[in-house]
N, CA, C and O of each residue as an XYZ file, in Angstrom:
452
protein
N     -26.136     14.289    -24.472
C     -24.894     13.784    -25.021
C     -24.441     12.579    -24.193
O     -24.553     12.545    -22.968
N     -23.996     11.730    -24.830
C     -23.430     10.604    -24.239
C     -22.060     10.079    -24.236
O     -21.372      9.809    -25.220
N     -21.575      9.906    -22.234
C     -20.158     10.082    -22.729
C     -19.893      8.479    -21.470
O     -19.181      8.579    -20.472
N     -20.465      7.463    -21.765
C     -20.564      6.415    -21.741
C     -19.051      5.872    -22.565
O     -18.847      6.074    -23.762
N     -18.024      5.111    -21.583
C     -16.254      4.938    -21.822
C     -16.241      3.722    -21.456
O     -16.814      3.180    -20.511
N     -15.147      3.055    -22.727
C     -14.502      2.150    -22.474
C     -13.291      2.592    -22.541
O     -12.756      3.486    -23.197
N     -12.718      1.413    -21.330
C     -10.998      1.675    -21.526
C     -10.549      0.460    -21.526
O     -10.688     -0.404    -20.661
N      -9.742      0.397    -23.003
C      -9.349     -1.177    -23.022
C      -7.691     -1.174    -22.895
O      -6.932     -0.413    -23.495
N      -7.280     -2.352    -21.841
C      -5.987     -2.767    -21.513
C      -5.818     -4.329    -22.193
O      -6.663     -5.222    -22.133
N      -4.890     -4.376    -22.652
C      -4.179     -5.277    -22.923
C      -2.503     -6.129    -22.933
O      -2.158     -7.216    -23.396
N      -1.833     -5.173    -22.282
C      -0.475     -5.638    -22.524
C       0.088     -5.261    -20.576
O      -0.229     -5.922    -19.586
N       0.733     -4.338    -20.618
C       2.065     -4.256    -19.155
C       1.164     -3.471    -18.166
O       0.074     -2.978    -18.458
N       1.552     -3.442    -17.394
C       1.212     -3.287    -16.157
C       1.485     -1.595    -15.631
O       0.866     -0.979    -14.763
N       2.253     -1.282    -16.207
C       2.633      0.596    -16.508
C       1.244      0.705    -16.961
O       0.440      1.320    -16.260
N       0.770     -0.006    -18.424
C      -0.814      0.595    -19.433
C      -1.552      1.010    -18.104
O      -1.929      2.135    -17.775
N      -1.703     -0.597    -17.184
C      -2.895     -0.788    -16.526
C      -2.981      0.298    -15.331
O      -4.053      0.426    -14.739
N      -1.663      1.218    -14.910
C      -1.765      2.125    -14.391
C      -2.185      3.206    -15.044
O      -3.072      3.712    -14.356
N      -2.068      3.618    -15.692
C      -2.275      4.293    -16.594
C      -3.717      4.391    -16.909
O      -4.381      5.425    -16.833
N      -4.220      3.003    -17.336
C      -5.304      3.082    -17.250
C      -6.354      3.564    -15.912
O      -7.234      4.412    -16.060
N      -6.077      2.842    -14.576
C      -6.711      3.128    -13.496
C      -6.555      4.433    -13.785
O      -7.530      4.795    -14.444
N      -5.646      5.483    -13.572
C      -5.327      6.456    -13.309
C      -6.119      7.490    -13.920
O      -6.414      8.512    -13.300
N      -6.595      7.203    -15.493
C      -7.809      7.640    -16.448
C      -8.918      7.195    -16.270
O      -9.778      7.790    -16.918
N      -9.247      6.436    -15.692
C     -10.478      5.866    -15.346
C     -11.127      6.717    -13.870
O     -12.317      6.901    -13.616
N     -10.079      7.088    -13.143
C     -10.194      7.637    -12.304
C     -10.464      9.218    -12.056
O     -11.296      9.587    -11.228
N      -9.811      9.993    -12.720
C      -9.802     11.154    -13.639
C     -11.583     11.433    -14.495
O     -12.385     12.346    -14.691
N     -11.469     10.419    -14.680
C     -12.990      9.971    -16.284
C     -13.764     10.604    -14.646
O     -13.853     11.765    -14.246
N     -14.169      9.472    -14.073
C     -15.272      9.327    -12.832
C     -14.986     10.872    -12.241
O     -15.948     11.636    -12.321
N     -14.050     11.271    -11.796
C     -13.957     12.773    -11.018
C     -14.711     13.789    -11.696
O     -15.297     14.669    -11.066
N     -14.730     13.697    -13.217
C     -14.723     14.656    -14.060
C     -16.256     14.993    -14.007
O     -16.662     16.056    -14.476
N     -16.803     14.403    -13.637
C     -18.637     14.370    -13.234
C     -19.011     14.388    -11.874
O     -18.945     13.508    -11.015
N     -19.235     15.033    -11.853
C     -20.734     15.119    -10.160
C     -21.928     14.771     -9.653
O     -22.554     14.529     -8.621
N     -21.997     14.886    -11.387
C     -23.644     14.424    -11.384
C     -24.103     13.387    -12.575
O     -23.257     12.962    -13.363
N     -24.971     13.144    -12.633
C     -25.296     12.375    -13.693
C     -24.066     11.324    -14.505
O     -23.893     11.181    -15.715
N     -23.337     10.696    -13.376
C     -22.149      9.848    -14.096
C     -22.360      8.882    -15.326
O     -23.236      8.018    -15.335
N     -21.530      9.093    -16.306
C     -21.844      8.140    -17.299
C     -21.174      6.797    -16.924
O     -20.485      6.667    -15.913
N     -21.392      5.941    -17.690
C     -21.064      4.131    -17.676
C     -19.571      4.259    -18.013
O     -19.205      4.981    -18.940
N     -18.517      3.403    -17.093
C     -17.391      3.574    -17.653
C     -16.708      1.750    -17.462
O     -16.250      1.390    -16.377
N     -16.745      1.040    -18.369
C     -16.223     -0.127    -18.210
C     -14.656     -0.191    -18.678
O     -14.206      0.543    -19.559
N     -13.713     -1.386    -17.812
C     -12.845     -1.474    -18.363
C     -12.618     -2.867    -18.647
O     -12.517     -3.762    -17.809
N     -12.514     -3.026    -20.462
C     -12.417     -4.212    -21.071
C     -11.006     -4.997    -20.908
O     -10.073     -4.319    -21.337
N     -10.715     -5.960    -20.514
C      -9.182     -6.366    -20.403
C      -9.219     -7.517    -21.213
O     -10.261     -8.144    -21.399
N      -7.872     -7.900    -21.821
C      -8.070     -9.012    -22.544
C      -6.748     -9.338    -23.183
O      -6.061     -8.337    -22.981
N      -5.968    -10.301    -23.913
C      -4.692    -10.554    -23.893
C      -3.644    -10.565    -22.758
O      -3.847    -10.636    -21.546
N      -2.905    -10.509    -23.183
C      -1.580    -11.220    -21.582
C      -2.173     -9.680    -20.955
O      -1.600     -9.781    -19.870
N      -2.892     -8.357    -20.858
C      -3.644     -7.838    -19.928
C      -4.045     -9.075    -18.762
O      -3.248     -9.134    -17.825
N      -4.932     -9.835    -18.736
C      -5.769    -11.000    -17.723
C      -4.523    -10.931    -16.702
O      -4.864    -11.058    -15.527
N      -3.034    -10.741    -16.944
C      -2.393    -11.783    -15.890
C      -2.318    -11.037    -15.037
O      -1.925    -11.560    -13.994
N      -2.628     -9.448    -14.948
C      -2.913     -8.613    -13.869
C      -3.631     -8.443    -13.067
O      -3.592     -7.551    -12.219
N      -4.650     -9.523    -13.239
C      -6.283     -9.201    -12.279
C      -6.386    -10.137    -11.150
O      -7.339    -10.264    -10.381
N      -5.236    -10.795    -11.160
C      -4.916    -11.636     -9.723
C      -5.460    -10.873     -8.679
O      -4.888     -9.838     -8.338
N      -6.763    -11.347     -7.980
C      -7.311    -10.977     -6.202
C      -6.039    -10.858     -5.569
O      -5.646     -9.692     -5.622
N      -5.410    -11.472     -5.106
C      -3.792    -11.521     -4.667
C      -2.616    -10.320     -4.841
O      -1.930     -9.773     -3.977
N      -2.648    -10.168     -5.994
C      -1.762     -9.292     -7.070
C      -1.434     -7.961     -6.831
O      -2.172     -7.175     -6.238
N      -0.120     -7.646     -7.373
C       0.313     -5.880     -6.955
C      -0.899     -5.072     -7.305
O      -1.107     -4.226     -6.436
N      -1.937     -5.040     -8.472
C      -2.694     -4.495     -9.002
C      -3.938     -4.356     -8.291
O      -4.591     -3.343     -8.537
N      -4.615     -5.595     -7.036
C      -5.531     -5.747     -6.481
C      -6.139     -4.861     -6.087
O      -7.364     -4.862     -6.210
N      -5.316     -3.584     -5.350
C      -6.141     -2.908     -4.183
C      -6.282     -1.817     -5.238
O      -7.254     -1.136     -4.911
N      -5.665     -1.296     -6.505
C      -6.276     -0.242     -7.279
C      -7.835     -0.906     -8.286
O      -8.778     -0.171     -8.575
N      -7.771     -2.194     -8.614
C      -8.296     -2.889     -9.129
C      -9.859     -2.616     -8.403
O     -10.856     -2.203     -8.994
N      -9.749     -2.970     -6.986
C     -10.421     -2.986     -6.106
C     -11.355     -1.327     -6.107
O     -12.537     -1.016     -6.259
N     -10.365     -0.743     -5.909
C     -10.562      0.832     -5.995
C     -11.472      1.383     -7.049
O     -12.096      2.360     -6.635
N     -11.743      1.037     -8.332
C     -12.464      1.130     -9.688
C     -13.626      0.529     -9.600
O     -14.696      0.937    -10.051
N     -13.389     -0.582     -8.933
C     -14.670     -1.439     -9.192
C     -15.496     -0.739     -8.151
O     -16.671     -0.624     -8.500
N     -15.170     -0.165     -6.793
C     -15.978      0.255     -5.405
C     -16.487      1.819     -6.272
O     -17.623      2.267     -6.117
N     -15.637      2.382     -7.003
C     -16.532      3.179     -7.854
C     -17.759      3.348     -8.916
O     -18.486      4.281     -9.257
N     -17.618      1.958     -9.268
C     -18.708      1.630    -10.469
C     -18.309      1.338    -11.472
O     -18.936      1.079    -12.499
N     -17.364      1.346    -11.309
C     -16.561      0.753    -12.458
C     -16.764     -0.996    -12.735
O     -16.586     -1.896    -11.915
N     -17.252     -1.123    -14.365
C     -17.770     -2.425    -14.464
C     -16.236     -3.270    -15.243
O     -16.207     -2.820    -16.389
N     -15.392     -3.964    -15.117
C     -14.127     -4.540    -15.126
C     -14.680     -6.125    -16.075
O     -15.055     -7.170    -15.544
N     -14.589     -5.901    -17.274
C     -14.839     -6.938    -18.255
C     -13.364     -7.941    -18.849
O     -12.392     -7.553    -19.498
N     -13.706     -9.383    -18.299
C     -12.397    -10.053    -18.720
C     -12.663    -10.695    -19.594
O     -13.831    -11.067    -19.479
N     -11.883    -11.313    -21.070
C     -11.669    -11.635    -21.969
C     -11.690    -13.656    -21.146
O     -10.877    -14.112    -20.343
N     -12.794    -14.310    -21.709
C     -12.469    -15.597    -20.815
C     -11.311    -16.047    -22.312
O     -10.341    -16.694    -21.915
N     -11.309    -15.861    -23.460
C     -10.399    -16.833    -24.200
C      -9.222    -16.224    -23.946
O      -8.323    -16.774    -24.583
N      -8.694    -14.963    -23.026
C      -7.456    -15.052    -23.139
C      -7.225    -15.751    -21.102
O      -6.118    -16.164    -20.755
N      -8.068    -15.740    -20.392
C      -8.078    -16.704    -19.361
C      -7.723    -17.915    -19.642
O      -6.786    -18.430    -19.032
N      -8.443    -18.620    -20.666
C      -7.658    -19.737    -20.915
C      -6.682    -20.110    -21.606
O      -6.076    -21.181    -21.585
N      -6.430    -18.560    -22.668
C      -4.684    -18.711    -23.308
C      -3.773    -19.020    -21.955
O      -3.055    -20.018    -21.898
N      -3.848    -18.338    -21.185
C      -2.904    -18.066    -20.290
C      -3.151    -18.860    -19.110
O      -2.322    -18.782    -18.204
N      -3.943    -19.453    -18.999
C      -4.212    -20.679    -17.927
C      -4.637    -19.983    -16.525
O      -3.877    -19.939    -15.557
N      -5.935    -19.450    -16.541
C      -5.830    -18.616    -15.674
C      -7.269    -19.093    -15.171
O      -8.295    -19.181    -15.847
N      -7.109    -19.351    -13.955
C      -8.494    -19.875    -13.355
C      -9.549    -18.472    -12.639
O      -9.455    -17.975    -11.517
N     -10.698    -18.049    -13.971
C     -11.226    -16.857    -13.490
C     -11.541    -17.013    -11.576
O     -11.206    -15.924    -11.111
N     -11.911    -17.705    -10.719
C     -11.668    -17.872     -9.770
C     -10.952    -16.934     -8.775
O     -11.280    -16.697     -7.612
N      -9.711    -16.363     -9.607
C      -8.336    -16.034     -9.136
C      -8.693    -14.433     -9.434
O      -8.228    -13.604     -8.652
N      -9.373    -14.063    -10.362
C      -9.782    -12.883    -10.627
C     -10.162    -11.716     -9.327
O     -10.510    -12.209     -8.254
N     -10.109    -10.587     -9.412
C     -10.997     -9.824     -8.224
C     -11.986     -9.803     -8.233
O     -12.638     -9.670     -9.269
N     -12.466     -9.923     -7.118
C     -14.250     -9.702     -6.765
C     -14.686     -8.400     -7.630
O     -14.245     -7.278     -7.879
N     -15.598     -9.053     -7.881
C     -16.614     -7.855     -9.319
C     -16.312     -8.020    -10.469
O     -17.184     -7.744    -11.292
N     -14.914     -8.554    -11.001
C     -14.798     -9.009    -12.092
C     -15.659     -9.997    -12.782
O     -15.837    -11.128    -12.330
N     -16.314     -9.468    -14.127
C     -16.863    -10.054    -14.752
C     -16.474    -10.788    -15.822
O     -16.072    -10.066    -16.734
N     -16.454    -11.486    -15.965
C     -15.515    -12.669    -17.511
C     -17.008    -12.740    -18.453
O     -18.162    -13.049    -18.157
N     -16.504    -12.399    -19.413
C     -17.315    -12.166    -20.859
C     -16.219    -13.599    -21.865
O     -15.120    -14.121    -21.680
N     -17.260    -13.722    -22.847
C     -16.878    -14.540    -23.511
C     -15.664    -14.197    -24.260
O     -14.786    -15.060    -24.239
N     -15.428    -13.133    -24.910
C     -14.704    -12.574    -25.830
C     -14.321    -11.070    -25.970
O     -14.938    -10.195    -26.577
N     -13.263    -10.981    -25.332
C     -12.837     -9.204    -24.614
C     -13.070     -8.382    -26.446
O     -13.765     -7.366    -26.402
N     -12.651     -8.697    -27.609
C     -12.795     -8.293    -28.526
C     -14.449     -7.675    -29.131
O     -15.034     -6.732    -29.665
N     -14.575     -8.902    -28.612
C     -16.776     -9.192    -28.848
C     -17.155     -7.794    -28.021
O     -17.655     -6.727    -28.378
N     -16.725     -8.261    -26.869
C     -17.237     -7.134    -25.841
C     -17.284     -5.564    -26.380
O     -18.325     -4.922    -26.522
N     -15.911     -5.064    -26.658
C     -15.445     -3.758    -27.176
C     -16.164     -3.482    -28.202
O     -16.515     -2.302    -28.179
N     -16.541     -4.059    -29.100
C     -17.481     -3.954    -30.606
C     -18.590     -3.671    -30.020
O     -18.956     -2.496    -30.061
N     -19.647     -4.937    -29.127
C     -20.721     -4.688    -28.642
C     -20.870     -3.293    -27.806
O     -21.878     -2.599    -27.938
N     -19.592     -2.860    -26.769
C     -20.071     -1.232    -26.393
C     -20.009     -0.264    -27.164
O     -20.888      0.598    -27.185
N     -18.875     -0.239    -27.988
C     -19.173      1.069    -29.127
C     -20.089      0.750    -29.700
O     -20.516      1.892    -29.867
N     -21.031     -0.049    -30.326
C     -22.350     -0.054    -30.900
C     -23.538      0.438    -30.421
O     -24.527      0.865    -31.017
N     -23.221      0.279    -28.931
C     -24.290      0.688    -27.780
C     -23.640      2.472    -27.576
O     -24.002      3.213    -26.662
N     -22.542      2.888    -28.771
C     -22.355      4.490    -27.894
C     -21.181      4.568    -27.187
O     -20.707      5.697    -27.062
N     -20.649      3.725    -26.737
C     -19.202      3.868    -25.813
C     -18.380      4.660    -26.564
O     -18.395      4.378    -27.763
N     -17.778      5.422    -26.289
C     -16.504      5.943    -26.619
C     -15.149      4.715    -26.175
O     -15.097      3.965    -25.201
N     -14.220      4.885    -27.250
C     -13.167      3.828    -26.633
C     -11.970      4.417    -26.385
O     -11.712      5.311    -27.191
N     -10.818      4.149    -25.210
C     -10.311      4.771    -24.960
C      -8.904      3.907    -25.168
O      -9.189      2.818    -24.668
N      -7.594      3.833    -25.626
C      -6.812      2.639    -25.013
C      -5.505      3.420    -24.475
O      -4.588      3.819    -25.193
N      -5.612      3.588    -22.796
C      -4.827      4.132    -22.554
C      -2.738      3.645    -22.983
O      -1.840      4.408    -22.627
């Protein structure tokens, strides 16, 4: 069985706790054989992933788990956001929407906390 998760954020900063917080929970819930758990971000979501940012050190925390952290680059450049500025491990994908389609096709379960 395959329990391979996405968790997609997009809006306040409460979600994105929320989200860590399930993402975190997800990973505990296994011992062994961990499944793939990415989290897709995308819309005014991006303005949270500031290296810098209140969000950093939980941000940080997901990714040191395995957690694979997918950014939306067209809403980087809605919002003028120099991926640069992003946290280390963050990956910028072309299209946070694209992305989410392409993992449930591959099996992801989607989650939006």
């Amino acid at each position: 069985m395959n329990y391979d998760v996405l968790f997609h954020f997009d809006h306040d900063p409460q979600a994105l706790d929320i989200a860590i917080s399930n993402i975190k929970n997800y990973r505990n819930a296994f011992s062994e054989d961990r499944p793939a758990v990415v989290l897709v971000v995308n819309g005014p979501g991006v303005r949270f992933l500031d290296r810098d940012g209140e969000h950093a050190a939980q941000l940080n925390e997901v990714l040191a788990l395995g957690v694979a952290v997918k950014v939306c680059n067209n809403a980087l450049t809605h919002f003028n956001i120099d991926p640069a500025r992003l946290c280390a491990g963050c990956e910028v994908v072309p299209a946070g929407v694209v992305e989410i389609v392409e993992l449930q096709r591959r099996g992801f379960a989607y989650v939006k906390p």
